[in-house]
N, C-alpha and C positions, 0 to 999 in steps of 0.2 A: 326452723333454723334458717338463718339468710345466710345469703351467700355472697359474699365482700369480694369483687374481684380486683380490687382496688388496690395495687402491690406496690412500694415502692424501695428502690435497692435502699434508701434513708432508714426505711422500717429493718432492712437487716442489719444495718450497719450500728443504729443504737436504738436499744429497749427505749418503745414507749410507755406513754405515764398504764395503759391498759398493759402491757407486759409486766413493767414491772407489779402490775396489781397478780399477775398469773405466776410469777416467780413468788411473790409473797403468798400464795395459796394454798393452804393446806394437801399435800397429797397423801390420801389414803396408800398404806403399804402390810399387809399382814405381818404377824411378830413372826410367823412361822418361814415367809420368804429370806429372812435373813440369814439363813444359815451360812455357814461356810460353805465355800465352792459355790456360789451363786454371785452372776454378777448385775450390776445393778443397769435395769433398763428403767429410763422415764418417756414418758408420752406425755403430750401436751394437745391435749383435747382443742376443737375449735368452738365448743357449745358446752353449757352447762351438763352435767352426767345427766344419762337418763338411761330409756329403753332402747336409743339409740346406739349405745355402748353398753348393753348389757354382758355380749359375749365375753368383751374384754376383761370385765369386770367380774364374771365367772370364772373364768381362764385364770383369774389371779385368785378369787376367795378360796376356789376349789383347789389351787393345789399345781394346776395344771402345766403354770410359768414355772413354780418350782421345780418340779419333776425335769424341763427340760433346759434347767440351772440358770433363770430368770427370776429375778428379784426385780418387782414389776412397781413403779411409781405412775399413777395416773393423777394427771393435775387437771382441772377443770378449767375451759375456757369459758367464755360471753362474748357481750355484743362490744367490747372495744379492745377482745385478744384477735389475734395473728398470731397462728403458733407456727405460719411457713417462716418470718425472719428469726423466730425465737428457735428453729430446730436449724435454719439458717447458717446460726450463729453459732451451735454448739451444744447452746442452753438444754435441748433436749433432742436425744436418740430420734424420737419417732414422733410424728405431728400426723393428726389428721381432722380434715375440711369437711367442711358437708358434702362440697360436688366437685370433681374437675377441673373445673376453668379456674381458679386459684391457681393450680400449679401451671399449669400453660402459662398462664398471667407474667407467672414466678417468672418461669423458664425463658420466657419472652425478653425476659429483664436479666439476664445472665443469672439470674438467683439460682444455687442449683442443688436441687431439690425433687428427687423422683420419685413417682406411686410407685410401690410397689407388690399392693393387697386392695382390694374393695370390700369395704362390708356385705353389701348388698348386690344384686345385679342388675335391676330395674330400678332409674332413680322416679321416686314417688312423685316429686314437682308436676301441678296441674292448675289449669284454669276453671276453677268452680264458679257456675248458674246453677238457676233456679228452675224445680219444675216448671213454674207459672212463665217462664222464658227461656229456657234453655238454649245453650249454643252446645253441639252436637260435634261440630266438626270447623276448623280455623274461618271456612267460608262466612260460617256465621256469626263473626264477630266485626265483619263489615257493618258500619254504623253502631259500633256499641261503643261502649265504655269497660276498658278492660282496668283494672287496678292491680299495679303491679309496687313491687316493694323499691324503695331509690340504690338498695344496694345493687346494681347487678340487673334488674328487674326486667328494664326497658329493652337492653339487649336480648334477653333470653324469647320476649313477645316480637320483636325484633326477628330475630333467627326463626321463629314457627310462623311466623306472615310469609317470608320470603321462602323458607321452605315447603310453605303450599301454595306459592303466587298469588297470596295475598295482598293488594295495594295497603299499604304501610299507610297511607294517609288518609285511608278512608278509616283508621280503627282509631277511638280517640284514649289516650293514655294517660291515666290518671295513678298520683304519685299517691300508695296509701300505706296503712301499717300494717303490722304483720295477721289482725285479726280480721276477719269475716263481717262485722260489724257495718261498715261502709255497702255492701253486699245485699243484706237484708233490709238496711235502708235504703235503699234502689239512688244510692250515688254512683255507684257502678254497677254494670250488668254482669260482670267476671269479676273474681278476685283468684287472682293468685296464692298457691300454697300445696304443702303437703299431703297426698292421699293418704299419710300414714302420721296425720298432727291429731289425736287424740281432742284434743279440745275444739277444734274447726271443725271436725266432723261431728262433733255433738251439737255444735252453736247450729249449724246450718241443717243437722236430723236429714229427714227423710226425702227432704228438700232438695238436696246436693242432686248436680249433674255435674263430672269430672271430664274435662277433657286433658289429658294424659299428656305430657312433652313428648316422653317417648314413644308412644303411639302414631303420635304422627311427626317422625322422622327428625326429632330434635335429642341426639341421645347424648346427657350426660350420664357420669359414673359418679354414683354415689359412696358417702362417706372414704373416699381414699386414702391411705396409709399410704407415711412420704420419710424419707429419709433422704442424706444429704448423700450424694453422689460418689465423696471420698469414704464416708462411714459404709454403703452399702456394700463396697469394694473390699475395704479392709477387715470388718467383721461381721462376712456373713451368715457364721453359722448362728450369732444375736437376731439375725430377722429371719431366722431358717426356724429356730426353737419357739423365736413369737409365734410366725407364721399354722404351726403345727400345735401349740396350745389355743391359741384364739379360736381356731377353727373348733377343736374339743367343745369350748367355752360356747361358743354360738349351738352347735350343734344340741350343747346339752339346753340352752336355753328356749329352744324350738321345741325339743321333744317331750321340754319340763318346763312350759314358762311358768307355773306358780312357784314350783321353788326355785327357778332362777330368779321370780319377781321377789320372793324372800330373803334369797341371798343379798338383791340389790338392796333393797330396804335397808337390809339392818348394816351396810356396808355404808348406804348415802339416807339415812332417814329423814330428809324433808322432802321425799319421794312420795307419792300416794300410790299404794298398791293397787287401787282398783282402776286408777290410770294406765300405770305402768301394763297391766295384765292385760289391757284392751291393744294398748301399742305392740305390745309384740306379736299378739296373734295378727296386726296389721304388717309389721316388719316383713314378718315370716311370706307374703304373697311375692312381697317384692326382693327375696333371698333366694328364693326357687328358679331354676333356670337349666334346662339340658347343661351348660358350661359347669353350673356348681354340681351337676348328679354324676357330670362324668369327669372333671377334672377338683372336685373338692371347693371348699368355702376359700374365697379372696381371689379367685379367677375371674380373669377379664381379658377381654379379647383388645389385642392390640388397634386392630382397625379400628376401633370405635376414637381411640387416642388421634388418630388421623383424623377423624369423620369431623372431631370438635378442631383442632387444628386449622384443619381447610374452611370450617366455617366460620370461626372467628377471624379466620383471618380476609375473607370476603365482607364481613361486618367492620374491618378495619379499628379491630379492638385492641392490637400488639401497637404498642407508641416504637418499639422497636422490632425487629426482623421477626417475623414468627420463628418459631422454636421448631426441631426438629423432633420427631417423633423418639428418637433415643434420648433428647432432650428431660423430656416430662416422664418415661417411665422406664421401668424395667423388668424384665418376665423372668428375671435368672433367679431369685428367691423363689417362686412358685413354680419355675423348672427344677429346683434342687428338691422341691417338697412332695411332688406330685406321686399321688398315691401312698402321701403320709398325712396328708390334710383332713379331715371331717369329709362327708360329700354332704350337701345338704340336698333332698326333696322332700 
């Protein structure tokens, strides 16, 4: 999934031609959410559906958004949606990004838009070698060729040089696509991508050596749930009721991934099941966290929202004032939820 940190207040202010292709987008909704007494939440995905969002996606087939009087829309995004101008705007309740630094981005830009759940707690983002070469630790990408993606890419190799006093100019940085391919054809010595992409990990097999962002000291937050600043204020027992079905939804999909990967299926079927079933046993490493076993699923630790703050903003990535940390998030939904949430280990 890439990660677009590329915001501008233009994109909230009028739907682009990729927006409106996300407003034109079929959203799946069960017949049975509609009842009365239920009110209507849409979400607007930043990635195509997957094993990514399978929680959510449980949470709604099973029943679980009903129960807590949610009538749940989930619209799919791609490579040329933004759902931070489109939830921005109105368009939709709830937006969520692959990583973090979008909504900093936002917030940088007066956009205002704050996490306020994480899917995951360790974001998977890493630089994959090769046995026959492996780079083990940042030092050793001195003299290599690292391949990173143009959205976003350079900053992120950027941020882990300098957070292990690596010289930035001795690493050479090659602009490549989202697949492994380049990798194996020895144009680059690292590529860039997800510990938990299903398909990278098979192209590359037994081959892969991962070095981890977050292992060494570059921590984003994966997949975050955002809503707009006035909406979190004025209704929030809508992201109190999300917050405590998704969790259900996740929780049941860890402990059941074949039939949550059924449920997905026949919910989104241009899905492949023997895909889907491998990713979520990969999901599930990076959902486990002392924070999720004792504070429940979509906890996240505030300091970490600092940690990328203070370092985007030494990388000189805010075109305007960095953002304050009340800015980009808020803990009062998962204050109001705690010890109604799922725990996940």
């Amino acid at each position: 999934m890439p990660d677009d940190i590329r915001i501008s207040r233009r994109g909230m202010l009028k739907i682009s031609a990729g927006s409106a292709l996300a407003l034109a987008a079929p959203a799946i909704m069960p017949l049975r959410a509609r009842a009365a007494g239920t009110r209507k939440v849409s979400v607007q995905l930043g990635w195509l559906v997957n094993s990514q969002h399978i929680g959510d996606v449980v949470a709604r087939e099973l029943g679980y958004q009903e129960e807590e009087g949610n009538a749940v829309e989930i619209t799919a995004g791609g490579p040329n949606i933004d759902p931070v101008p489109l939830v921005a705007s109105g368009q939709y309740d709830i937006g969520q990004q692959s990583s973090s630094p979008q909504i900093m981005l936002a917030a940088s830009k007066g956009i205002p838009v704050k996490c306020f759940a994480v899917a995951l707690q360790i974001h998977p983002f890493a630089y994959f070698s090769l046995k026959r070469a492996p780079i083990l630790k940042p030092q050793d990408m001195i003299g290599k060729r690292v391949g990173v993606q143009p959205a976003g890419g350079a900053v992120l190799l950027s941020a882990l040089l300098r957070k292990n006093g690596v010289d930035e100019s001795k690493v050479e940085v090659v602009t490549i696509g989202s697949d492994a391919n380049p990798l194996l054809t020895g144009q680059v010595d690292a590529s860039a991508g997800w510990r938990s992409n299903v398909g990278q990990i098979e192209v590359l097999g037994d081959q892969a050596v991962a070095l981890p962002l977050w292992d060494n000291g570059v921590h984003l937050l994966p997949l975050p749930y955002f809503a707009t600043a006035d909406k979190l204020g004025a209704e929030p027992e809508m992201f109190q009721a999300y917050a405590r079905a998704a969790s259900r939804g996740w929780k049941y999909a860890f402990d059941n991934p074949e039939q949550a990967v059924d449920i997905l299926v026949k919910a989104y079927p241009n899905l492949k099941p023997e895909n889907e079933i491998k990713a979520v046993g990969l999901l599930k490493q990076f959902a486990v966290s002392e924070l999720a076993a004792s504070d429940g699923w979509g906890a996240f630790e505030p300091n970490i929202w600092q940690e990328q703050i203070d370092m985007f903003s030494e990388l000189k990535q805010f075109s305007a004032e960095a953002p304050k940390i009340d800015d980009v998030m808020t803990t009062a939904i998962l204050d109001a939820t705690k010890g109604q949430r799922a725990r996940i280990s």
